[in-house]
ZALO-424641 format. One line per 2 residues: number of its first residue (from 1); their letters; for each residue y, x, z of C-alpha. Coordinates in steps of 0.2 Angstrom, whole numbers, plus 5000, padded with zeros to 4 digits. Layout:
<atoms>
NUM = A = Y X Z; ...
</atoms>
This chain:
<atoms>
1 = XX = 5149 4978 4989; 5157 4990 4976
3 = XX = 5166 4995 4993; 5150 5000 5002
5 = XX = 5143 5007 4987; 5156 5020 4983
7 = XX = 5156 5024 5003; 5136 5026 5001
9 = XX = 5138 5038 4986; 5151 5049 4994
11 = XX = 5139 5051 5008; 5125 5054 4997
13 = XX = 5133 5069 4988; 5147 5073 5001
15 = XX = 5134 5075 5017; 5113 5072 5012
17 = XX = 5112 5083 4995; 5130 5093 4998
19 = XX = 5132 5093 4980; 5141 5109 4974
21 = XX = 5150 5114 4956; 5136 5119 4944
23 = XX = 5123 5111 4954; 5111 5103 4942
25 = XX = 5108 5084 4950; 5094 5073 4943
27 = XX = 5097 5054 4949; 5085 5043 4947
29 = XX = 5081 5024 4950; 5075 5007 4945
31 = XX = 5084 4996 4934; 5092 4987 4948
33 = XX = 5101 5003 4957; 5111 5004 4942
35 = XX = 5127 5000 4953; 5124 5013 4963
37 = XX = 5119 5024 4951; 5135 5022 4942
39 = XX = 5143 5027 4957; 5132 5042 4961
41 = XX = 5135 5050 4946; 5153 5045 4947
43 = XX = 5153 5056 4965; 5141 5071 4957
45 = XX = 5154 5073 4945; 5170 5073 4956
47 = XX = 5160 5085 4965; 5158 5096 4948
49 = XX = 5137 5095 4948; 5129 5092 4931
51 = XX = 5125 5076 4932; 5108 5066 4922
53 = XX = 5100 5049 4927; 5084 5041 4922
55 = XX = 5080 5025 4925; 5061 5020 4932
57 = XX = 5052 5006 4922; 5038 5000 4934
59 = XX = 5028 4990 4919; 5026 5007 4911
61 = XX = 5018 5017 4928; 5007 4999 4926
63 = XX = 5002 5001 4910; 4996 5020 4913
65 = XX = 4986 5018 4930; 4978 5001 4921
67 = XX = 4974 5009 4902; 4978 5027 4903
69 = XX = 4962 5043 4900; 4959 5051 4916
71 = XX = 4969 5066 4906; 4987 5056 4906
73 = XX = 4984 5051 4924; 4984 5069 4932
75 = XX = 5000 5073 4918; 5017 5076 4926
77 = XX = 5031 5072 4912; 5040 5087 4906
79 = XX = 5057 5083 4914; 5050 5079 4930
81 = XX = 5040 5098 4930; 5059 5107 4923
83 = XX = 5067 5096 4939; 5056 5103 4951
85 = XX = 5055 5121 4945; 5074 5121 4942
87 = XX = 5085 5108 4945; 5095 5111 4961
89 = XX = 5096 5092 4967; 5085 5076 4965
91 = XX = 5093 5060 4971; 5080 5044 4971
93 = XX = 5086 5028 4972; 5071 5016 4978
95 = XX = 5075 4999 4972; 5060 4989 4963
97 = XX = 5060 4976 4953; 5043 4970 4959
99 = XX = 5035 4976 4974; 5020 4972 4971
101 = XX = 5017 4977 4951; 5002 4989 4955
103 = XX = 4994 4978 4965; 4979 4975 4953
105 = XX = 4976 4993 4952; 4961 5000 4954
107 = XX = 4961 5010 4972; 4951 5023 4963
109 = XX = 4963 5027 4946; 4977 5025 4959
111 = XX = 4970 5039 4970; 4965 5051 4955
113 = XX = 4985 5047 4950; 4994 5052 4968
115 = XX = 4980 5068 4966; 4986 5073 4949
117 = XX = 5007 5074 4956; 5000 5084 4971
119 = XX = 5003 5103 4964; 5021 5095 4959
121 = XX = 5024 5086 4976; 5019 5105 4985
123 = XX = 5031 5113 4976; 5047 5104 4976
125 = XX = 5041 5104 4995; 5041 5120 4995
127 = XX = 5057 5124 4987; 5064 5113 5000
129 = XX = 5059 5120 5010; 5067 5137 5005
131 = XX = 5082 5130 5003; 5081 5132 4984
133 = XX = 5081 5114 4982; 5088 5096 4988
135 = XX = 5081 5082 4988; 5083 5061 4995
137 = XX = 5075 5046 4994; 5088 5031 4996
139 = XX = 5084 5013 5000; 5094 5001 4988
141 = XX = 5093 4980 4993; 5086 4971 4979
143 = XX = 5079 4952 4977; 5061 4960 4978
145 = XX = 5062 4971 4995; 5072 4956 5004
147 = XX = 5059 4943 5000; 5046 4957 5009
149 = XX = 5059 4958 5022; 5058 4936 5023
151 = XX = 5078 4940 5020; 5090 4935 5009
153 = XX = 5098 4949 5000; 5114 4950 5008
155 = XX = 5103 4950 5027; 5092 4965 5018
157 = XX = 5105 4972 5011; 5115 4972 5030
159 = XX = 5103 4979 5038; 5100 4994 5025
161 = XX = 5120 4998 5025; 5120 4996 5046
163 = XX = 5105 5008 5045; 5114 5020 5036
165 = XX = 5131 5017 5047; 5141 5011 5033
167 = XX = 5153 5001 5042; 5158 5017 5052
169 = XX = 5176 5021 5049; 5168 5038 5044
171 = XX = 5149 5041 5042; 5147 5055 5039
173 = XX = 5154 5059 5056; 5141 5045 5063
175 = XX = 5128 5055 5056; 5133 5072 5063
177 = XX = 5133 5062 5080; 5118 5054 5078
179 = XX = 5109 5071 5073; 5113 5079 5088
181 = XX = 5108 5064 5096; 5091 5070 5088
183 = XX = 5091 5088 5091; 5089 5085 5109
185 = XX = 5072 5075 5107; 5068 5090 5098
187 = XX = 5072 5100 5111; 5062 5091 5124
189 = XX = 5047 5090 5113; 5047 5107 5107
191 = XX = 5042 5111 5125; 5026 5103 5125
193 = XX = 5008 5105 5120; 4999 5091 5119
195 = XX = 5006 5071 5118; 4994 5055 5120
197 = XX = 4999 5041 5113; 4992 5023 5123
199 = XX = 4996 5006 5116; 4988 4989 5111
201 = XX = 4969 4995 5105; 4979 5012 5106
203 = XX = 4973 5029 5114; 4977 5043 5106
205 = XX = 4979 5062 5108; 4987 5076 5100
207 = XX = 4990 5094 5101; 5006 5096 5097
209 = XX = 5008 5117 5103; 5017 5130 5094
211 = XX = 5022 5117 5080; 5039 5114 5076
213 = XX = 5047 5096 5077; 5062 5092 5064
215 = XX = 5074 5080 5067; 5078 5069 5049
217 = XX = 5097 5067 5051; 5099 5059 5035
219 = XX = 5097 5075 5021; 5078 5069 5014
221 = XX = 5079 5051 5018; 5093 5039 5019
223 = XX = 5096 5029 5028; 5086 5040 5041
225 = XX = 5081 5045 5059; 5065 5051 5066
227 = XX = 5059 5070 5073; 5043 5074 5067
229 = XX = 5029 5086 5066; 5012 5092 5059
231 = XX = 4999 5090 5073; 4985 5103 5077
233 = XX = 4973 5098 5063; 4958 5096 5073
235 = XX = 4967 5091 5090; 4968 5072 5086
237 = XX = 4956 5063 5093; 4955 5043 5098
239 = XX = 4961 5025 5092; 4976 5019 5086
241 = XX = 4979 5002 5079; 4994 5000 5068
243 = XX = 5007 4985 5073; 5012 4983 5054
245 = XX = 5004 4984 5036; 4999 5000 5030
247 = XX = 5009 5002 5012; 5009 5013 4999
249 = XX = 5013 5011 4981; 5014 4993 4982
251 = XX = 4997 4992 4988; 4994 4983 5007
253 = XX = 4981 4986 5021; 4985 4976 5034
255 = XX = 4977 4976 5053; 4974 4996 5052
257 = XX = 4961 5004 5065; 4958 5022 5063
259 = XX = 4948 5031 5075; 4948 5051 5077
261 = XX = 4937 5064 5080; 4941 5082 5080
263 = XX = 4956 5078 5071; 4949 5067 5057
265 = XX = 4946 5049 5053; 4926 5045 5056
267 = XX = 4930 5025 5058; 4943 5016 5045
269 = XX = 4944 4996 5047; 4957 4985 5043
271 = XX = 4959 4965 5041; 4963 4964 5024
273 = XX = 4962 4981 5010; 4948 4990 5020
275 = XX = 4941 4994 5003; 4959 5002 4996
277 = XX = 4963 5010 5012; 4947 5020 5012
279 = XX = 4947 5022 4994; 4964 5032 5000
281 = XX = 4959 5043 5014; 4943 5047 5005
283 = XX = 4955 5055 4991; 4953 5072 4998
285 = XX = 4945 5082 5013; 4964 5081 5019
287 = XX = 4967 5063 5017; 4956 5062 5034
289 = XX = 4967 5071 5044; 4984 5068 5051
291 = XX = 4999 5077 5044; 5013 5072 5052
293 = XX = 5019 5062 5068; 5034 5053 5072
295 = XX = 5044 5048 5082; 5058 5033 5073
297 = XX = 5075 5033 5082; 5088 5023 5071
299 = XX = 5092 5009 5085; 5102 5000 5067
301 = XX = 5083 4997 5063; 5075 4986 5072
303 = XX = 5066 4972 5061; 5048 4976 5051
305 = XX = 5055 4976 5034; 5039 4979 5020
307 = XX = 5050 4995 5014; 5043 5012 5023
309 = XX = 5058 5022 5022; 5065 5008 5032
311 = XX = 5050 5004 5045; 5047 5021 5048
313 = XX = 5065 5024 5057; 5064 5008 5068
315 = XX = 5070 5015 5085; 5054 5012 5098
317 = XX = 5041 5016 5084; 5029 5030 5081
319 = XX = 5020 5033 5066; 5009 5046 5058
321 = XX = 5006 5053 5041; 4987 5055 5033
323 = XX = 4988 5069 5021; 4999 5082 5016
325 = XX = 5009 5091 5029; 5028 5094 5029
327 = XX = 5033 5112 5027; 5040 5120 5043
329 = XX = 5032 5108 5053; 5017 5124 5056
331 = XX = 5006 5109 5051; 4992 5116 5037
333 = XX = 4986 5100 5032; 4983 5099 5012
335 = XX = 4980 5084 5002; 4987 5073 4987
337 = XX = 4989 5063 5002; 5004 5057 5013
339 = XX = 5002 5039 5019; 5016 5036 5033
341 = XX = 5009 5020 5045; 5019 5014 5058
343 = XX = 5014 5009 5077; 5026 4997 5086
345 = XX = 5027 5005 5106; 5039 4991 5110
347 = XX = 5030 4981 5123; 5021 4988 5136
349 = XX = 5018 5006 5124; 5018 5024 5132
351 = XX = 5018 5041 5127; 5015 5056 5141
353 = XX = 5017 5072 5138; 5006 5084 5145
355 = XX = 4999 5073 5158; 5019 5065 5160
357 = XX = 5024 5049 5155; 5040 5053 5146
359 = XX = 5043 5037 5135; 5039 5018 5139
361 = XX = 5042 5001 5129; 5049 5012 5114
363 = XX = 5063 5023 5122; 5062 5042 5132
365 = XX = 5064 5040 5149; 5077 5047 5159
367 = XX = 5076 5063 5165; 5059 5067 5157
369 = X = 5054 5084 5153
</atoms>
């Protein structure tokens, strides 16, 4: 493990953030990262980075959303604000204790709390964006994400470090490989204009022209592998039910059906957290709307795990992002909103492409475009 863990951290600060001397680096992480924290820091400093870590208490989020004014909701700690204005690298090591610790929140002071972070969230976005800032979210394998995942830890934690092609003699080379792997998806999508989507209880259209798809190789997400884009805002239109449970911030809805008209939601069901799930999407005027849409590519991945960052990337997956869009997408889509939700295309699934079937039972077909 200690093993893995330096390789991780080396590819975290050698290859996703590119850690330079004098770079300011914020790590941050639950209690249980600590190991890899250590390690981080250890690699951040070799690398000559000023190095700071915090750790993430999940009772005190609890207590806030639970007892806090509406006031100390919408506040951004000061540090956090300095980070995004100035620091040079935010490194985020997602490893919870409890999974489920704001599951008795209200849907309504959660949604006014995600709303308060948005003007921070657009801004570190757009910093990124600039290339004035880096920043990754990490999966780490703790006793709470494998018992979502129905794994033990060392099964959840094989399938995070295989994800993340650990075992590669050198990864970082797997990663360059993989990535160009993904710039030719790009490259076949960037070509088209509109893309339909048709699964189980699935039909759905989007105008994808003169957007621009980005292929994640592993420098905002880790472990990583999707292209995506912002769709035409008010080009989505149809059904699409989701093959696995809608998640964010602990909170489930399970069962998802969204139906689109002129690119927003006008029909929200789901089997269990209908109430939390339109509690979400009624957070803003852009929580209705789609944006982003995806594509997952990481073949490593190929279990429904409970952790996004994770189900997102399983290779024969779409999935599509109410709220906020990403910068450089084109996309315009503005909300304190970004809710990725995945849709399995596995068996029997089909995307075409301008009237052409180009992907079927969750791979691109051979000689499309």
């Amino acid at each position: 493990m200690s093993d893995r863990l330096a390789k991780l951290a080396d590819v975290i600060v050698g290859y996703s953030t590119a850690v330079k001397p004098g770079d300011a680096v914020q790590i941050e992480g639950n209690p249980p990262t600590t190991p890899l924290m250590r390690e981080v820091y250890r690699a951040v400093v070799r690398a000559g980075g000023h190095a700071a870590c915090s750790l993430v208490v999940d009772e005190a989020q609890e207590t806030l959303l639970n007892d806090g004014s509406d006031d100390q909701l919408e506040w951004v700690p000061l540090d956090r604000r300095w980070n995004v204005e100035h620091g040079d690298v935010w490194i985020v090591l997602d490893g919870p204790e409890n999974t489920r610790h704001l599951s008795g929140v209200d849907p309504g002071r959660m949604a006014r709390w995600i709303k308060g972070r948005e003007p921070y969230q657009r801004r570190y976005l757009e910093r990124a964006e600039s290339g004035e800032f880096r920043w990754l979210l990490c999966g780490y394998p703790t006793q709470a994400s494998a018992q979502d995942a129905a794994m033990s830890i060392d099964e959840f934690a094989e399938v995070i470090y295989g994800a993340a092609f650990l075992d590669e003699e050198d990864p970082i080379a797997a990663w360059q490989a993989f990535g160009k792997e993904l710039d030719g998806v790009r490259d076949l999508l960037e070509t088209k204009r509109e893309l339909r989507v048709v699964g189980v209880d699935t039909d759905l259209t989007l105008g994808v022209a003169d957007r621009t798809w980005i292929p994640s190789k592993g420098l905002r997400n880790f472990p990583d592998g999707e292209v995506f884009t912002g769709p035409v805002e008010t080009s989505v239109e149809g059904t699409i039910r989701f093959s696995f449970p809608a998640i964010i911030r602990g909170r489930h809805a399970e069962d998802v059906v969204l139906r689109f008209e002129g690119g927003e939601v006008v029909e929200a069901t789901a089997r269990r957290g209908e109430d939390f799930l339109r509690e979400m999407i009624g957070m803003d005027d852009g929580a209705r709307r789609v944006g982003e849409f995806a594509f997952g590519l990481n073949r490593a991945v190929t279990e429904y795990t409970g952790s996004v960052l994770l189900d997102e990337k399983i290779g024969g997956t779409v999935h599509l992002a109410l709220g906020r869009s990403v910068p450089g997408t084109g996309g315009e889509n503005d909300s304190g909103l970004h809710w990725d939700i995945v849709c399995d295309l596995r068996q029997g699934g089909e995307v075409y492409a301008d009237g052409e079937l180009i992907y079927r039972d969750g791979a691109f077909l051979d000689g499309a475009g």
